[in-house]
Jmol script that loads the backbone (N, CA, C; Angstrom):
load data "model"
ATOM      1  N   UNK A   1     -28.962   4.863 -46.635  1.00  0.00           N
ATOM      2  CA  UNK A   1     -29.269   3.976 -45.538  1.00  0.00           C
ATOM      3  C   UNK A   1     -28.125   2.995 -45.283  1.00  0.00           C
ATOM      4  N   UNK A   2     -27.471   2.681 -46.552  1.00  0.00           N
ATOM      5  CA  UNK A   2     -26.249   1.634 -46.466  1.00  0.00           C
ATOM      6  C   UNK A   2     -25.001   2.368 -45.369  1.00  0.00           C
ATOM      7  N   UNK A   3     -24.605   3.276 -45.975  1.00  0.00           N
ATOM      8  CA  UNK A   3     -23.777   4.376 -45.630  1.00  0.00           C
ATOM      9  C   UNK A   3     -24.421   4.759 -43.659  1.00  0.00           C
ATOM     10  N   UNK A   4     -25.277   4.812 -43.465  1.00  0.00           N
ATOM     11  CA  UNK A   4     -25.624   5.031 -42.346  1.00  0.00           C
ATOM     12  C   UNK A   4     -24.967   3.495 -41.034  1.00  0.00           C
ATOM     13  N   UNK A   5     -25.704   2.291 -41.902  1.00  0.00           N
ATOM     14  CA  UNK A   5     -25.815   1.360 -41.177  1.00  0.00           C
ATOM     15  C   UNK A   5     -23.991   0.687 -41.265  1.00  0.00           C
ATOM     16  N   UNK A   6     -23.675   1.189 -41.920  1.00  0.00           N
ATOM     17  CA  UNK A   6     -22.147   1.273 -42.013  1.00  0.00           C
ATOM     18  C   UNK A   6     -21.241   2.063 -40.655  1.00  0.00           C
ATOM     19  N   UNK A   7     -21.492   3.236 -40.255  1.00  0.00           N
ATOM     20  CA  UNK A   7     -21.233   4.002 -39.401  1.00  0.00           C
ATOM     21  C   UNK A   7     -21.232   3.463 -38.211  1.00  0.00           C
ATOM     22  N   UNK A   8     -22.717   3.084 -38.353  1.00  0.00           N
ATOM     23  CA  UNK A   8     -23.430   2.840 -36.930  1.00  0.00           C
ATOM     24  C   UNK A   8     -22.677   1.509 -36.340  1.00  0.00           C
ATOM     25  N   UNK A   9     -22.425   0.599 -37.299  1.00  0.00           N
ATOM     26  CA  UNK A   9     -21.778  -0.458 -37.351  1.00  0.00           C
ATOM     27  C   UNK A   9     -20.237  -0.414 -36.871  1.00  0.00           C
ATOM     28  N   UNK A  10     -19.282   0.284 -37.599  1.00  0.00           N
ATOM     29  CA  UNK A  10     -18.257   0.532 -37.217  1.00  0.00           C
ATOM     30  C   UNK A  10     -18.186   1.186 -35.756  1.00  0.00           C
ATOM     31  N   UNK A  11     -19.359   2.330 -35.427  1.00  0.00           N
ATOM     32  CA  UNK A  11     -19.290   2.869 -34.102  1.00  0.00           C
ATOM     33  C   UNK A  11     -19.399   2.005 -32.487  1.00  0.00           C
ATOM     34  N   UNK A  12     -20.284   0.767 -33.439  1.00  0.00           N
ATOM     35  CA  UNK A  12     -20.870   0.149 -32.356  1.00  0.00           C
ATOM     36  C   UNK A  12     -19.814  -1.180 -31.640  1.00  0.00           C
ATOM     37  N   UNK A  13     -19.433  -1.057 -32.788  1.00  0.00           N
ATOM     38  CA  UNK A  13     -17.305  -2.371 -32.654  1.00  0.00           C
ATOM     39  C   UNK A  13     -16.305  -1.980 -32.147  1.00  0.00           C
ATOM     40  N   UNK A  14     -16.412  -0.476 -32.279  1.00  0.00           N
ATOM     41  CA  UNK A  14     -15.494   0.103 -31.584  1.00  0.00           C
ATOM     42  C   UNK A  14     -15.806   0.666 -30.178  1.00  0.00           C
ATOM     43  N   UNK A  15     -17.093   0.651 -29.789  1.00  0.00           N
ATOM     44  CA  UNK A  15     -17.304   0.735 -28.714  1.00  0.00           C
ATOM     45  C   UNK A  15     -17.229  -0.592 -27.647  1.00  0.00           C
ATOM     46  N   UNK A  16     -17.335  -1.598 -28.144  1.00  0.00           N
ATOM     47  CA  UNK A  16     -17.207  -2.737 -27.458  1.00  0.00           C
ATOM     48  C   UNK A  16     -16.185  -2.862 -26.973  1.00  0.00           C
ATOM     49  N   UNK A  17     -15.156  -2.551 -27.702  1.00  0.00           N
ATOM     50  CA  UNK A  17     -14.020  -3.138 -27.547  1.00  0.00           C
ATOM     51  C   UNK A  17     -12.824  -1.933 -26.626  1.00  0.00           C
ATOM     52  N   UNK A  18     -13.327  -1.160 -26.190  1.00  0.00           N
ATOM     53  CA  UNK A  18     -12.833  -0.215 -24.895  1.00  0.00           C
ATOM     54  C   UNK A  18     -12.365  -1.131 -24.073  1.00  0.00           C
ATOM     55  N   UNK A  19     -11.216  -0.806 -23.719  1.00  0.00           N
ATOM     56  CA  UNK A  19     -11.135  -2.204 -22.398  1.00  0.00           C
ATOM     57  C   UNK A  19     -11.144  -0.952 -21.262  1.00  0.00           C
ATOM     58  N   UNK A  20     -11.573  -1.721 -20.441  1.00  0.00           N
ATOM     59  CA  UNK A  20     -11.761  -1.179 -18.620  1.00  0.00           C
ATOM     60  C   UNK A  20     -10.666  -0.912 -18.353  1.00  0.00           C
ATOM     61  N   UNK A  21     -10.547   0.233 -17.568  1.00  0.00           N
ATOM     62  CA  UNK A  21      -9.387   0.778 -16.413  1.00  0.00           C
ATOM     63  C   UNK A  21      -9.654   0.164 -15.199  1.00  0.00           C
ATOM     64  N   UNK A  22      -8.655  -0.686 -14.384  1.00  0.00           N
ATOM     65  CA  UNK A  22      -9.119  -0.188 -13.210  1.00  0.00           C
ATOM     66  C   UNK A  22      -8.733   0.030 -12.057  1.00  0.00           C
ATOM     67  N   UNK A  23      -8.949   1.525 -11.374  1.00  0.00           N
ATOM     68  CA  UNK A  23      -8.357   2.433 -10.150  1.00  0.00           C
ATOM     69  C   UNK A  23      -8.192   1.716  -9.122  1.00  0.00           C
ATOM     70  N   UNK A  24      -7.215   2.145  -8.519  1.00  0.00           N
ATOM     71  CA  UNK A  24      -6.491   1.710  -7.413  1.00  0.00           C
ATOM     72  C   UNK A  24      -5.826   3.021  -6.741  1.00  0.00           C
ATOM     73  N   UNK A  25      -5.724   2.812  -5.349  1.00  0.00           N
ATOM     74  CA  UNK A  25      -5.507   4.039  -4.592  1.00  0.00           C
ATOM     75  C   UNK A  25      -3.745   4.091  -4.654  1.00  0.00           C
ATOM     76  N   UNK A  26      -3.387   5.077  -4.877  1.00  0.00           N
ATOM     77  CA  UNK A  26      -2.209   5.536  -4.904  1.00  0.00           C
ATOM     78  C   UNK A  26      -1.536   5.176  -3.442  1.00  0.00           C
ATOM     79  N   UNK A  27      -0.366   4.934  -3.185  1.00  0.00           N
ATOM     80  CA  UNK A  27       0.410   4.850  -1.957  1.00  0.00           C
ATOM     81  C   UNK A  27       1.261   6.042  -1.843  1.00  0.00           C
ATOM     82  N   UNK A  28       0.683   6.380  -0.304  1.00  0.00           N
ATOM     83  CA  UNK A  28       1.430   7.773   0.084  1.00  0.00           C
ATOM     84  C   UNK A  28       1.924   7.296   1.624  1.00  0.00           C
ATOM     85  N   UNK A  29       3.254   7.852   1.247  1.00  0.00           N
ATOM     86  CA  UNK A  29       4.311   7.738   2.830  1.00  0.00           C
ATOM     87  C   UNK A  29       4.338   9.303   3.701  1.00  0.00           C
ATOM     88  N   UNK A  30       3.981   9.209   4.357  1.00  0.00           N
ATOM     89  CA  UNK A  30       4.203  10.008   5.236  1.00  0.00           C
ATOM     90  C   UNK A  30       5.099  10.249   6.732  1.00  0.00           C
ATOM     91  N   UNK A  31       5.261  11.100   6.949  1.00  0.00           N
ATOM     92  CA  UNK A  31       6.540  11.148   7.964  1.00  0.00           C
ATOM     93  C   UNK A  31       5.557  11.742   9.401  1.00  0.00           C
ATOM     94  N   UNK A  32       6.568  11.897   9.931  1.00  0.00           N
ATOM     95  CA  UNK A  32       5.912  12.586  11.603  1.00  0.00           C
ATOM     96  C   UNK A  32       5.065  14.178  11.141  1.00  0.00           C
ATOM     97  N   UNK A  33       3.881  14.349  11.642  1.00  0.00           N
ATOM     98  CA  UNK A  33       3.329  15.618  11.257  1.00  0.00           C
ATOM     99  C   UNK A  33       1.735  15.148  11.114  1.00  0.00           C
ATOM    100  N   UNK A  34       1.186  16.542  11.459  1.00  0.00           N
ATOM    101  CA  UNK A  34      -0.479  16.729  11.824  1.00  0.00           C
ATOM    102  C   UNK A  34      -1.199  16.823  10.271  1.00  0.00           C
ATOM    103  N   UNK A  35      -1.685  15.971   9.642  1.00  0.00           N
ATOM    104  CA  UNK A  35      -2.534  16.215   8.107  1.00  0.00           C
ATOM    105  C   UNK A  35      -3.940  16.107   8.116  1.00  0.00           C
ATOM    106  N   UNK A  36      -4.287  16.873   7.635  1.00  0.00           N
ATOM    107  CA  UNK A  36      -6.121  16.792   7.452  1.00  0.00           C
ATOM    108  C   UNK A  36      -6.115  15.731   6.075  1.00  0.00           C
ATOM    109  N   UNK A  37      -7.213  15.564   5.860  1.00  0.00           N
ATOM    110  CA  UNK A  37      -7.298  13.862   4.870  1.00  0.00           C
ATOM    111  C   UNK A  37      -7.580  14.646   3.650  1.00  0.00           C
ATOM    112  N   UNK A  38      -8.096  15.932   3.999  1.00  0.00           N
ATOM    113  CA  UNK A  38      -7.962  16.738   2.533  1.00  0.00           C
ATOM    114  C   UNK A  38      -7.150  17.282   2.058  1.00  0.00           C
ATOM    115  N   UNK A  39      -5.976  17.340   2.807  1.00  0.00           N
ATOM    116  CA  UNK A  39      -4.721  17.940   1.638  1.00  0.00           C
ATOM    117  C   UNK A  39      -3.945  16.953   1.608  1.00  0.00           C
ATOM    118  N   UNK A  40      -4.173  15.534   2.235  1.00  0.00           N
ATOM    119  CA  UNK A  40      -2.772  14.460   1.715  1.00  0.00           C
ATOM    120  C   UNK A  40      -3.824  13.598   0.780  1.00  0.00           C
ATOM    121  N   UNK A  41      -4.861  14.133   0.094  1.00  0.00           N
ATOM    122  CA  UNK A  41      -5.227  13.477  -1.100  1.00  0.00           C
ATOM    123  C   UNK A  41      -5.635  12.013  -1.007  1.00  0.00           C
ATOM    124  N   UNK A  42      -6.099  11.887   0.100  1.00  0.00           N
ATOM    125  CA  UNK A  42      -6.828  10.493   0.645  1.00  0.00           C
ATOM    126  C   UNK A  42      -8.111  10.370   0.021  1.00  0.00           C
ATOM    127  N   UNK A  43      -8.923   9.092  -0.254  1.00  0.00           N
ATOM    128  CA  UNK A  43     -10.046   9.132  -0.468  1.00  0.00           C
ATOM    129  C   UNK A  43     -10.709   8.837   0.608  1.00  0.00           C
ATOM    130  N   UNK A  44     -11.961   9.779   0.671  1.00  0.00           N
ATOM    131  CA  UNK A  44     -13.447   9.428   2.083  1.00  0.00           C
ATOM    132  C   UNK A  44     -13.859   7.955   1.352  1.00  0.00           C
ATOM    133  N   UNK A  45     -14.286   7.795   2.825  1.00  0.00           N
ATOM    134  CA  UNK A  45     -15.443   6.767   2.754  1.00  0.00           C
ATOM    135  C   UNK A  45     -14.336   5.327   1.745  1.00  0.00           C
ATOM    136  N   UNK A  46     -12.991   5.204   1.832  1.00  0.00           N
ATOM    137  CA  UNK A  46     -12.870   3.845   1.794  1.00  0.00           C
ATOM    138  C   UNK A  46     -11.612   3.692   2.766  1.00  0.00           C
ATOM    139  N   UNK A  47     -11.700   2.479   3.176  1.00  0.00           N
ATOM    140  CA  UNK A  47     -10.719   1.892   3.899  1.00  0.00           C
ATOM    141  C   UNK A  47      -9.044   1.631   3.544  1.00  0.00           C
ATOM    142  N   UNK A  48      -8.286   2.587   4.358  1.00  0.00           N
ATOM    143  CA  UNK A  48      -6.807   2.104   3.848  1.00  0.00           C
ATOM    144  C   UNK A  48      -5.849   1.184   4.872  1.00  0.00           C
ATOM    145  N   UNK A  49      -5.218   0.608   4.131  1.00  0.00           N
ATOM    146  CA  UNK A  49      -3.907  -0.117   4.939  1.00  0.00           C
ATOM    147  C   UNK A  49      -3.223   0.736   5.484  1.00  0.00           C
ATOM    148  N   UNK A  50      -2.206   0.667   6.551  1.00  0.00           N
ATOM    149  CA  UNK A  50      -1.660   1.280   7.190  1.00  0.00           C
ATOM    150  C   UNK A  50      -0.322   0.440   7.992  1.00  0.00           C
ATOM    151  N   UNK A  51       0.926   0.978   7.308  1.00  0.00           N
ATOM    152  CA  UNK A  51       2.122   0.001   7.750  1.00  0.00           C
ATOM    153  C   UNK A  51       2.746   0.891   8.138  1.00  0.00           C
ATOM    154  N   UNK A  52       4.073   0.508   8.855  1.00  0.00           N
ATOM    155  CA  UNK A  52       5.268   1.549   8.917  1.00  0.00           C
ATOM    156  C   UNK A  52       6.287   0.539   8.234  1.00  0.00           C
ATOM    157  N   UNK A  53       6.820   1.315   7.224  1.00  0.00           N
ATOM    158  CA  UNK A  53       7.634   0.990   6.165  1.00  0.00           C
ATOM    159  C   UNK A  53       9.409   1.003   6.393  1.00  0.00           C
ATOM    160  N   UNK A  54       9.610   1.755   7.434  1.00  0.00           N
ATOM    161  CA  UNK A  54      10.856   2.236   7.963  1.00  0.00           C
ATOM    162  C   UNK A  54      11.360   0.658   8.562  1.00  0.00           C
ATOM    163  N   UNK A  55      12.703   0.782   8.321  1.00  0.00           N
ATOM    164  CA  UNK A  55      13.325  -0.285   9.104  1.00  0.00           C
ATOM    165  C   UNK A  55      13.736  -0.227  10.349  1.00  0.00           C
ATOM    166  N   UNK A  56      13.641   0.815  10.429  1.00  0.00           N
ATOM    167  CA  UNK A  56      14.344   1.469  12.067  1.00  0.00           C
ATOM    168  C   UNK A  56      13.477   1.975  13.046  1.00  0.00           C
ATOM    169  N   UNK A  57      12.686   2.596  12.474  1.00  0.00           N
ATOM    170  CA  UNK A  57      12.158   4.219  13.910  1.00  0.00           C
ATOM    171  C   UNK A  57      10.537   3.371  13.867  1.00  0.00           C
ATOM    172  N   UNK A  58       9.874   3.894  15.505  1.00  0.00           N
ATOM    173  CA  UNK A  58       8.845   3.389  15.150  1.00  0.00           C
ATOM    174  C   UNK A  58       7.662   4.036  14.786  1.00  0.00           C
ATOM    175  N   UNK A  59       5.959   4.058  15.027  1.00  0.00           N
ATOM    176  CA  UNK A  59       5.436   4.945  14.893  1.00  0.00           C
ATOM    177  C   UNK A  59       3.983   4.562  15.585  1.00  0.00           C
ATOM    178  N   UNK A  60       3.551   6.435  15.671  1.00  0.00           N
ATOM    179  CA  UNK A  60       2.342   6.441  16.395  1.00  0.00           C
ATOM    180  C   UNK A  60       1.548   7.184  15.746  1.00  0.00           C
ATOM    181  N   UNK A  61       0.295   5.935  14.949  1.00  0.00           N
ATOM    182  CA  UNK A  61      -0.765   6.692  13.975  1.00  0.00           C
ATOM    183  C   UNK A  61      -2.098   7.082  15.141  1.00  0.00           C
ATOM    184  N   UNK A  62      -2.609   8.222  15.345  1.00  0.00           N
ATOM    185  CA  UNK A  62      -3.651   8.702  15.721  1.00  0.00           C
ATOM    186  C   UNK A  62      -4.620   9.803  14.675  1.00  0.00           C
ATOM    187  N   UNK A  63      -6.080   8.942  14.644  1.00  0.00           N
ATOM    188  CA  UNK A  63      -7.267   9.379  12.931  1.00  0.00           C
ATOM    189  C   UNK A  63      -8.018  10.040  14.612  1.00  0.00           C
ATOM    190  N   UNK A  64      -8.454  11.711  14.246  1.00  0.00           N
ATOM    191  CA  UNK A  64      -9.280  12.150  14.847  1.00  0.00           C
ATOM    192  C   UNK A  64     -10.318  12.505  14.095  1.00  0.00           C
ATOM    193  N   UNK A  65     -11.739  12.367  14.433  1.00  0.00           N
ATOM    194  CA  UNK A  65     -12.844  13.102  13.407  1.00  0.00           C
ATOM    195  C   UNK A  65     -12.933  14.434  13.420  1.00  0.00           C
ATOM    196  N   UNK A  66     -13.874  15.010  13.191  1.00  0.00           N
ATOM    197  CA  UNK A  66     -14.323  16.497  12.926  1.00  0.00           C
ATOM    198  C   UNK A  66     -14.500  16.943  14.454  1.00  0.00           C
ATOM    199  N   UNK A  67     -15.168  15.755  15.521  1.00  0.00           N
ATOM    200  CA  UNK A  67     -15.511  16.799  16.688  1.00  0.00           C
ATOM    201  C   UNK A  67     -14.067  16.236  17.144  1.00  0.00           C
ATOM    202  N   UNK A  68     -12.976  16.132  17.265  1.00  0.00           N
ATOM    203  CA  UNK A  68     -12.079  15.702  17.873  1.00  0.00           C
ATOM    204  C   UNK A  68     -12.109  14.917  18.482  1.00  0.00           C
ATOM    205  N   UNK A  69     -12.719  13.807  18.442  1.00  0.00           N
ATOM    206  CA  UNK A  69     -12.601  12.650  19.045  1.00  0.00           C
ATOM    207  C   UNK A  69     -11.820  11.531  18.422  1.00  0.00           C
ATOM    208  N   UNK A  70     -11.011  10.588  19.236  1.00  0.00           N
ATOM    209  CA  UNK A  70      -9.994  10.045  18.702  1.00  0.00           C
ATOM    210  C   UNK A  70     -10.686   9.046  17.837  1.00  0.00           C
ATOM    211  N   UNK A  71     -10.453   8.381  16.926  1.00  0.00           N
ATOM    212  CA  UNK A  71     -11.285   6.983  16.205  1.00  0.00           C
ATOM    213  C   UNK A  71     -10.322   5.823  16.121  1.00  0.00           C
ATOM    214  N   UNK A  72      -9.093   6.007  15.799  1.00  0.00           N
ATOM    215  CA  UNK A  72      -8.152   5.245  15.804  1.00  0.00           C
ATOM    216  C   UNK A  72      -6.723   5.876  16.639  1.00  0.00           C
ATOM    217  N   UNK A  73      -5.763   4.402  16.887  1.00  0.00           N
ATOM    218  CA  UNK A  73      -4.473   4.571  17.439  1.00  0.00           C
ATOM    219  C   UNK A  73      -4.024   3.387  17.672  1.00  0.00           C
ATOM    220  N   UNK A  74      -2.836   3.284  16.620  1.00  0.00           N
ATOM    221  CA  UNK A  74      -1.981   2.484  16.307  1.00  0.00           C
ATOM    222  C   UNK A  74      -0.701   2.939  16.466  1.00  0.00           C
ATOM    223  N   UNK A  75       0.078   1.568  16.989  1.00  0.00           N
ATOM    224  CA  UNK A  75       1.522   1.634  17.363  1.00  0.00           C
ATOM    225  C   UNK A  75       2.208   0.699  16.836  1.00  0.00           C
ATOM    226  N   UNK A  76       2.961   1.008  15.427  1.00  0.00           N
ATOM    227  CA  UNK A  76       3.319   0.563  14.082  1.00  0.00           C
ATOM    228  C   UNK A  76       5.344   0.666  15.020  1.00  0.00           C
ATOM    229  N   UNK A  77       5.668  -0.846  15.008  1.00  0.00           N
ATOM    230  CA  UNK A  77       6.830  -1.557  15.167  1.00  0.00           C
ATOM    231  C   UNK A  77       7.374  -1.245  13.420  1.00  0.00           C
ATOM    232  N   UNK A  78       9.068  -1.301  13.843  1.00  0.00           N
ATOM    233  CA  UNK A  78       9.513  -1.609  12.078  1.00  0.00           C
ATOM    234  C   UNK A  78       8.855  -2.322  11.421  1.00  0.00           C
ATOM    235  N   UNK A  79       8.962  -2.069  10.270  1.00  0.00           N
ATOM    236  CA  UNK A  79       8.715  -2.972   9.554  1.00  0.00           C
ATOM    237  C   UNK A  79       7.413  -3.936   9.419  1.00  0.00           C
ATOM    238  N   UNK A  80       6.630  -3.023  10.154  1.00  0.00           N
ATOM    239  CA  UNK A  80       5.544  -3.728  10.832  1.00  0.00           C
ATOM    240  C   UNK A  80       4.502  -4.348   9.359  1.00  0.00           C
ATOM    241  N   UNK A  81       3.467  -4.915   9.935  1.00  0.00           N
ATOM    242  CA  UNK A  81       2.252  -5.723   9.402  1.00  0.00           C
ATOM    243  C   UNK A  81       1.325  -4.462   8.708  1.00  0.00           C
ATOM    244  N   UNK A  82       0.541  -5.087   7.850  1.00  0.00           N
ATOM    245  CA  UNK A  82      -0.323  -3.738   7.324  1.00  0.00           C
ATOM    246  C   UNK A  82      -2.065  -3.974   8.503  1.00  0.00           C
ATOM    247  N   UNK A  83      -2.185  -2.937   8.997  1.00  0.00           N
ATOM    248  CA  UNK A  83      -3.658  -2.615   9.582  1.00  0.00           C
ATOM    249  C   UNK A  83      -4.606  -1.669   8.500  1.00  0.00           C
ATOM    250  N   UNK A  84      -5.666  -2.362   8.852  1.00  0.00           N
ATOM    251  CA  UNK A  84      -6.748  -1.449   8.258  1.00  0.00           C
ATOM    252  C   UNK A  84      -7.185  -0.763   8.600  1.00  0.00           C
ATOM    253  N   UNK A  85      -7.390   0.540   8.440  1.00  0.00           N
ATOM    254  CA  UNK A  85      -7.678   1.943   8.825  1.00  0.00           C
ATOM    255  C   UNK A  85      -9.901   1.703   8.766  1.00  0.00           C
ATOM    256  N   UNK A  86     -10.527   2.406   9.462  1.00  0.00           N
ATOM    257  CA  UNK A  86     -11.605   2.570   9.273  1.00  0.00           C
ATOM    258  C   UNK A  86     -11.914   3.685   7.931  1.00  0.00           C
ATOM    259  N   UNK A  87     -12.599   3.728   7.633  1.00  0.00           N
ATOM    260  CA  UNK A  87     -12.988   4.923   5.858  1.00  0.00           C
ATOM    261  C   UNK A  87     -12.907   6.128   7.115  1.00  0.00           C
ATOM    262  N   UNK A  88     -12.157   7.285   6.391  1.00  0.00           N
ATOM    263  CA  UNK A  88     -11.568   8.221   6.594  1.00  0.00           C
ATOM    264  C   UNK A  88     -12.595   9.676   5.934  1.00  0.00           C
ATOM    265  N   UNK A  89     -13.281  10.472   6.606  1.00  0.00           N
ATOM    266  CA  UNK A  89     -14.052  11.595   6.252  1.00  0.00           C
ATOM    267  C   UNK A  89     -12.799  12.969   5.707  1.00  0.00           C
ATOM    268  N   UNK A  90     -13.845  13.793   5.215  1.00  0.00           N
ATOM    269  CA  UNK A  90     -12.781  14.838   4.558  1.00  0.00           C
ATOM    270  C   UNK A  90     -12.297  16.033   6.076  1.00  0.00           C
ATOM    271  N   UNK A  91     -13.105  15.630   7.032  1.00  0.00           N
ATOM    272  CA  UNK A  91     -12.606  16.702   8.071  1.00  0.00           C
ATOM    273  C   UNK A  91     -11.921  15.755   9.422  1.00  0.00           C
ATOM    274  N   UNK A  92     -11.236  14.155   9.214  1.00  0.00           N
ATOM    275  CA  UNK A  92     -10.563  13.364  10.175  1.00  0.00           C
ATOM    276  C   UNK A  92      -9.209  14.157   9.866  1.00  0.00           C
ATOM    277  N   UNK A  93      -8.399  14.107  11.027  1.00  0.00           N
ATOM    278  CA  UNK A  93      -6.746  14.214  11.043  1.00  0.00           C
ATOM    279  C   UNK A  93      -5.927  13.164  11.311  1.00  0.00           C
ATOM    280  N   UNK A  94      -5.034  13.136  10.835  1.00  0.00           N
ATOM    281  CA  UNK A  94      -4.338  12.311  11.042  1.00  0.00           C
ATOM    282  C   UNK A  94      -3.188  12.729  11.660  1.00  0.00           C
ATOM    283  N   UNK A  95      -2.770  11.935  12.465  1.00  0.00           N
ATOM    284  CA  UNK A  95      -1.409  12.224  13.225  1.00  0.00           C
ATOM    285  C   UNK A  95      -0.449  10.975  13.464  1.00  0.00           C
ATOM    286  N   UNK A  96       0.734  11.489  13.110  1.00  0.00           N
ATOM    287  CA  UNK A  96       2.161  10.446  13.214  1.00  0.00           C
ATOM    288  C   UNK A  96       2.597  11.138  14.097  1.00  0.00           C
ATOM    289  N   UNK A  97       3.356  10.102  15.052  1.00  0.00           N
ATOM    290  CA  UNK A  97       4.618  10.805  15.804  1.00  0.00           C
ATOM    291  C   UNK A  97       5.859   9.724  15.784  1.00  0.00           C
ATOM    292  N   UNK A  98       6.659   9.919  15.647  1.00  0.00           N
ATOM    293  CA  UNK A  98       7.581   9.231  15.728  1.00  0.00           C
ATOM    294  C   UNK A  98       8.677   9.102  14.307  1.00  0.00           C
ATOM    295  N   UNK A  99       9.922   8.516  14.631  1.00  0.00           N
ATOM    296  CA  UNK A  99      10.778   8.587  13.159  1.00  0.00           C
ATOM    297  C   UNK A  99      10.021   7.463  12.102  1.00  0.00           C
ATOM    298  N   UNK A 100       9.086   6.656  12.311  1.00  0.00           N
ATOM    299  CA  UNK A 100       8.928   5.980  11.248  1.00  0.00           C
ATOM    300  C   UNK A 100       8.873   6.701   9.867  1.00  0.00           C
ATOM    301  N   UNK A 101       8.082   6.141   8.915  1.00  0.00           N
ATOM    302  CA  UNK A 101       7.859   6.442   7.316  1.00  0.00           C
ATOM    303  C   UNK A 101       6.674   5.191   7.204  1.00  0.00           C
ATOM    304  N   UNK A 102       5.090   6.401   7.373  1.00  0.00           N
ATOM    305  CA  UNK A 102       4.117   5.589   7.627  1.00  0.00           C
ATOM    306  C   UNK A 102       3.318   5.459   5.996  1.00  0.00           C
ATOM    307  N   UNK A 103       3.359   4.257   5.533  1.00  0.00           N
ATOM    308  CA  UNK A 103       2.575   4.122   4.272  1.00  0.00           C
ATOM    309  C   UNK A 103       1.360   3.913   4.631  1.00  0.00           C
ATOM    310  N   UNK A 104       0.165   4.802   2.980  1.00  0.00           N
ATOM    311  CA  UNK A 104      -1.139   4.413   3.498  1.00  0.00           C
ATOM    312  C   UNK A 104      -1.198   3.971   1.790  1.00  0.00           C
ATOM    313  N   UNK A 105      -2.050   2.644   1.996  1.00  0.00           N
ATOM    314  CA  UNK A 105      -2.192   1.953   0.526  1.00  0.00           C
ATOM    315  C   UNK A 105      -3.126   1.380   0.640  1.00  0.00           C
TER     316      UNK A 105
END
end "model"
wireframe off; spacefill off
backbone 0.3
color backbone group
């Protein structure tokens, strides 16, 4: 019973003391080109920032949903300010046009 409450003891100290991770969405740049939100590894259902990172070129973000209807369209100056994107489904597209280098964070 000693030997037990020993275990249990050690198991239960070492479980406390796990420290927390905690996730944060990766930043991905993207260039001019048509992406579905499922292969540039976006997460649904949360909200991202949206800058153009380029010092030079500018850019034109357009988020379409599943029936093709537009949801967003933004016109990202150098260097521009970060906007917040609405939460993004697994069948929205996204579209850049322009020379920018559009970060989503």
């Amino acid at each position: 019973m000693k030997k037990f409450i020993a275990i249990f003891s050690i198991f239960l100290f070492l479980s406390f003391n796990i420290s927390a991770v905690t996730a944060m969405a990766e930043t991905k740049y993207l260039d001019q080109g048509f992406y579905k939100v499922k292969d540039i590894g976006l997460l649904t259902g949360s909200s991202y920032k949206v800058r153009n990172a380029s010092p030079t070129g500018r850019a034109i973000v357009m988020v379409f949903d599943g029936n093709q209807l537009m949801q967003e369209f933004l016109r990202l100056e150098p260097n521009s300010q970060s906007f917040i994107l609405k939460p993004l489904d697994f069948d929205h597209i996204v579209i850049i046009v322009g020379g920018g280098k559009v970060e989503f964070s």
